[in-house]
VEXTORNU-402813 format. One line per 3 residues: for each residue z, x, y of C-alpha. Coordinates in nm, 3 decimals. Layout:
<nodes>
Z,X,Y  ...
</nodes>
This chain:
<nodes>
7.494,9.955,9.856  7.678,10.264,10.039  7.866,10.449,9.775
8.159,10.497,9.957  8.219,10.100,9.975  8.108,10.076,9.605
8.396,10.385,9.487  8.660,10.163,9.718  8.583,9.875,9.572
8.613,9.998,9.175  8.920,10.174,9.280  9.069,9.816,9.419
8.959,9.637,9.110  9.140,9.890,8.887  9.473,9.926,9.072
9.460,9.556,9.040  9.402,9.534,8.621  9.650,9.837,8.624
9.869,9.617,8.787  9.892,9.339,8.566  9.853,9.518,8.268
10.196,9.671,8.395  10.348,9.349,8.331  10.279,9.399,7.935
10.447,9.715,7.973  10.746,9.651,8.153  10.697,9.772,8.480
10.791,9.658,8.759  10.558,9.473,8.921  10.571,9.226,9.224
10.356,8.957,9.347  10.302,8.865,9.696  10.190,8.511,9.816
9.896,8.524,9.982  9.840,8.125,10.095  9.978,7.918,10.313
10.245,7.723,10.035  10.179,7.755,9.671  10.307,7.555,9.403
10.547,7.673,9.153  10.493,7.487,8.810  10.751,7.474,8.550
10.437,7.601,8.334  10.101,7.783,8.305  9.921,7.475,8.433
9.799,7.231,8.694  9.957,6.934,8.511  10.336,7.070,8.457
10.582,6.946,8.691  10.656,7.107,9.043  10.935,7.259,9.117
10.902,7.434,9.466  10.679,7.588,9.674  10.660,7.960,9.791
10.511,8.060,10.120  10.279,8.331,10.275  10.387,8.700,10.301
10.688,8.607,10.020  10.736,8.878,9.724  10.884,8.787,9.407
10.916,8.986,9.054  10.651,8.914,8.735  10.814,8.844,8.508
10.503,8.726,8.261  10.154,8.622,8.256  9.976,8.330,8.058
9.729,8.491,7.798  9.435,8.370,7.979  9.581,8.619,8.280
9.571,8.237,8.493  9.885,8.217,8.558  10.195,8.448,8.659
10.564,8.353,8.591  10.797,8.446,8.886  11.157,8.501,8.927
11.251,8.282,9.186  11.582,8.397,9.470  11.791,8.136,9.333
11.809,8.224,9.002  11.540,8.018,8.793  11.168,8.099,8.722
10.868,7.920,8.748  10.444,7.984,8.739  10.187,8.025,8.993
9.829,8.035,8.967  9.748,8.407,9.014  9.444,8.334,9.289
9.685,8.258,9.513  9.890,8.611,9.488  9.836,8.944,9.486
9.979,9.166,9.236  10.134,9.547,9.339  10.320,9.827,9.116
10.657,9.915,9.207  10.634,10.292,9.190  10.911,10.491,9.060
10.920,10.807,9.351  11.160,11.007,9.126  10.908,11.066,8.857
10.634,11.112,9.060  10.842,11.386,9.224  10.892,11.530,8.931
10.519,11.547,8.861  10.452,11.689,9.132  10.752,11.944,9.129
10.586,12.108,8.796  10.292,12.115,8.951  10.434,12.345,9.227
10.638,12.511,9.039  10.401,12.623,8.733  10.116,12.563,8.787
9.997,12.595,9.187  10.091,12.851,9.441  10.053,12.934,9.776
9.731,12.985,9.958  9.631,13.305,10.038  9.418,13.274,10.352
9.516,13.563,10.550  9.379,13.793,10.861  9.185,14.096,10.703
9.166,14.035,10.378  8.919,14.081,10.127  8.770,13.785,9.896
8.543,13.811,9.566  8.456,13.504,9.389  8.250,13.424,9.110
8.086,13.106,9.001  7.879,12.850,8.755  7.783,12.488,8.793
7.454,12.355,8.845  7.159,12.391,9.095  6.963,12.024,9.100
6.897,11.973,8.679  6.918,12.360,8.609  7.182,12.653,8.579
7.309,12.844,8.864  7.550,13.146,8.903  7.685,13.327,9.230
7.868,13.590,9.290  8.042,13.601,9.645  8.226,13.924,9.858
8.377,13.791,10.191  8.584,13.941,10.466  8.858,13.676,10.648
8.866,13.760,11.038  9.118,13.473,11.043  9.261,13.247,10.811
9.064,12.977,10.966  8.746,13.169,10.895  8.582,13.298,10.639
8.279,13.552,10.626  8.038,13.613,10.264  7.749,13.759,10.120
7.608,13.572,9.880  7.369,13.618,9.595  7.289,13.341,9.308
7.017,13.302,9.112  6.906,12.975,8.894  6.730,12.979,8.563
6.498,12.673,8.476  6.201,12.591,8.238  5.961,12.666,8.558
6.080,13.017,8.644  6.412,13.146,8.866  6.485,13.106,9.197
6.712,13.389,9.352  6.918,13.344,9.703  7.115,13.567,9.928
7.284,13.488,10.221  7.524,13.534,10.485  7.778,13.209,10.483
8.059,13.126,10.706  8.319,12.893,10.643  8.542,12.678,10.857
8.902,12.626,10.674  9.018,12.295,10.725  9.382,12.359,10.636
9.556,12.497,10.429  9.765,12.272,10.312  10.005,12.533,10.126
9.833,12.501,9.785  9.509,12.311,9.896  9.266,12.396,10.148
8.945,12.207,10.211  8.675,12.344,10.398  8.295,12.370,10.561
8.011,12.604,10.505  7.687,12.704,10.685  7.476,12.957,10.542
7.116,13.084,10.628  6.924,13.349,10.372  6.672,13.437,10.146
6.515,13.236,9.835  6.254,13.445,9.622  6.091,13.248,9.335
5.980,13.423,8.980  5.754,13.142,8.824  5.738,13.183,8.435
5.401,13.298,8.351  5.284,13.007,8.257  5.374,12.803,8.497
5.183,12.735,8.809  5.400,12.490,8.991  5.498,12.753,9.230
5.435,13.142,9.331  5.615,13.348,9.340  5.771,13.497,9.660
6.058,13.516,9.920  6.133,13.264,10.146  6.407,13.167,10.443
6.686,12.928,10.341  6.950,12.729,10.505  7.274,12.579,10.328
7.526,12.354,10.436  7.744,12.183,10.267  8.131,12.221,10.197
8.468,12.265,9.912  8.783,12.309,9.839  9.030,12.616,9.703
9.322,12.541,9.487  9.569,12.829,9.502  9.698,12.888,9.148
10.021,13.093,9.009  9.956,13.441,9.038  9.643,13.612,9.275
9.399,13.361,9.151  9.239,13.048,9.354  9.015,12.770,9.192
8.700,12.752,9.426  8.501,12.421,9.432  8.183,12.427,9.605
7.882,12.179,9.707  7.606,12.290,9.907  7.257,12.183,10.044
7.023,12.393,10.040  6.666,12.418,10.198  6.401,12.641,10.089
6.133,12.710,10.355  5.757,12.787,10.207  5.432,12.830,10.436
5.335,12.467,10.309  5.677,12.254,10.250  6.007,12.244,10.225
6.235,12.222,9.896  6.575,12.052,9.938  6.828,12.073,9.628
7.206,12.046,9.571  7.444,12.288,9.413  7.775,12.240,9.257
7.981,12.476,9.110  8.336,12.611,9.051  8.470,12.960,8.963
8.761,13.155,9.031  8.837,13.327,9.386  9.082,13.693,9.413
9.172,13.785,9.757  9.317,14.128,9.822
</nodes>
């Protein structure tokens, strides 16, 4: 199954149960009728009397839900309620934009800043995460041409129960924004990989290698001079008889200057 369909489909599933569980907790919550004419019951069942029908495209308030979630109780226009059987409508939050402003206005104002992407400056960035199952640290000094582009020298090295595996290359990136505080981006790198097997390992010898990367991430300009950097890269390792392909992810902290 492609991921991407799977993640949309888990994030459908729990706006919906968010949804109706928002009924429980008094907020406001709509339904919209999704057949042709539905039936509204004077109860939570197929055998209660009918007392009107709602049509396609209509929106009415929740007002509750039967405890076997099977039916939802609606506030009809002309002032009485009735049920519906909830496969036949689709149920949507009301969100309340002034408190989601005010989120977001702490955010901006304590906690994010401004990016600072600009011509001629100066970057160092330093970094942890993971490089396939094993550790993995890089340090990074860049130069920015432009504030669309981004030139580094970098140097990592990875620690496992084999032995360590050292890289050093020259990466650009591609800025994708910014978007004042957030700014997205792409990365191509090409290098150096020299492996130090353990001594008693003989998985691999040791020795230096080319290397590609490519891959991509995101900085998150904080309060202050500091910027969260999030990065994901593939990298290939080139020996005389194969080719190793692995995935780091890390995040660190970025200064420019």
């Amino acid at each position: 199954m492609n991921p991407a369909r799977l993640a949309a489909g888990l994030l459908v599933c729990l706006l919906g149960a968010e949804a109706l569980a928002g009924i429980a907790d008094d907020r406001d919550v709509r339904l919209q009728v999704m057949a042709t004419s539905v039936p509204v019951r004077t109860g939570p069942g197929g055998s209660f009397k009918e007392i009107g029908r709602v049509g396609h495209g209509q929106v009415y308030e929740a007002i509750d839900r039967s405890p076997d979630g099977a039916w939802y109780r609606i506030r009809l226009s002309r002032g009485v309620s009735g049920w519906v059987l909830s496969e036949l409508v689709w149920p949507f939050e009301i969100v309340d934009e002034g408190a989601v402003a005010k989120t977001t206005g702490f955010f901006s104002q304590h906690i994010l800043g401004k990016s600072r992407l600009e011509d001629g400056r100066f970057v160092v960035a330093v970094s942890g995460g993971a490089l396939d199952y094993d550790g993995f640290f890089t340090v990074r000094v860049g130069f920015q041409p432009s504030r669309h582009y981004l030139l580094e020298l970098v140097g990592g090295q990875s620690a496992g129960s084999l032995g360590s595996l050292l890289i050093y290359q020259l990466e650009l990136l591609v800025t994708l924004g910014p978007w004042r505080s957030l700014v997205p981006f792409a990365a191509v790198g090409a290098g150096g990989a020299t492996t130090l097997p353990h001594q008693n390992a003989e998985f691999f010898g040791s020795g230096t290698h080319p290397m590609v990367s490519a891959g991509g991430g995101l900085l998150v300009a904080l309060r202050g001079s500091i910027t969260l950097r999030l990065d994901a890269r593939q990298i290939m390792v080139f020996t005389p008889d194969d080719a190793w392909s692995m995935v780091a992810l890390s995040g660190g902290l970025m200064l420019a200057f």
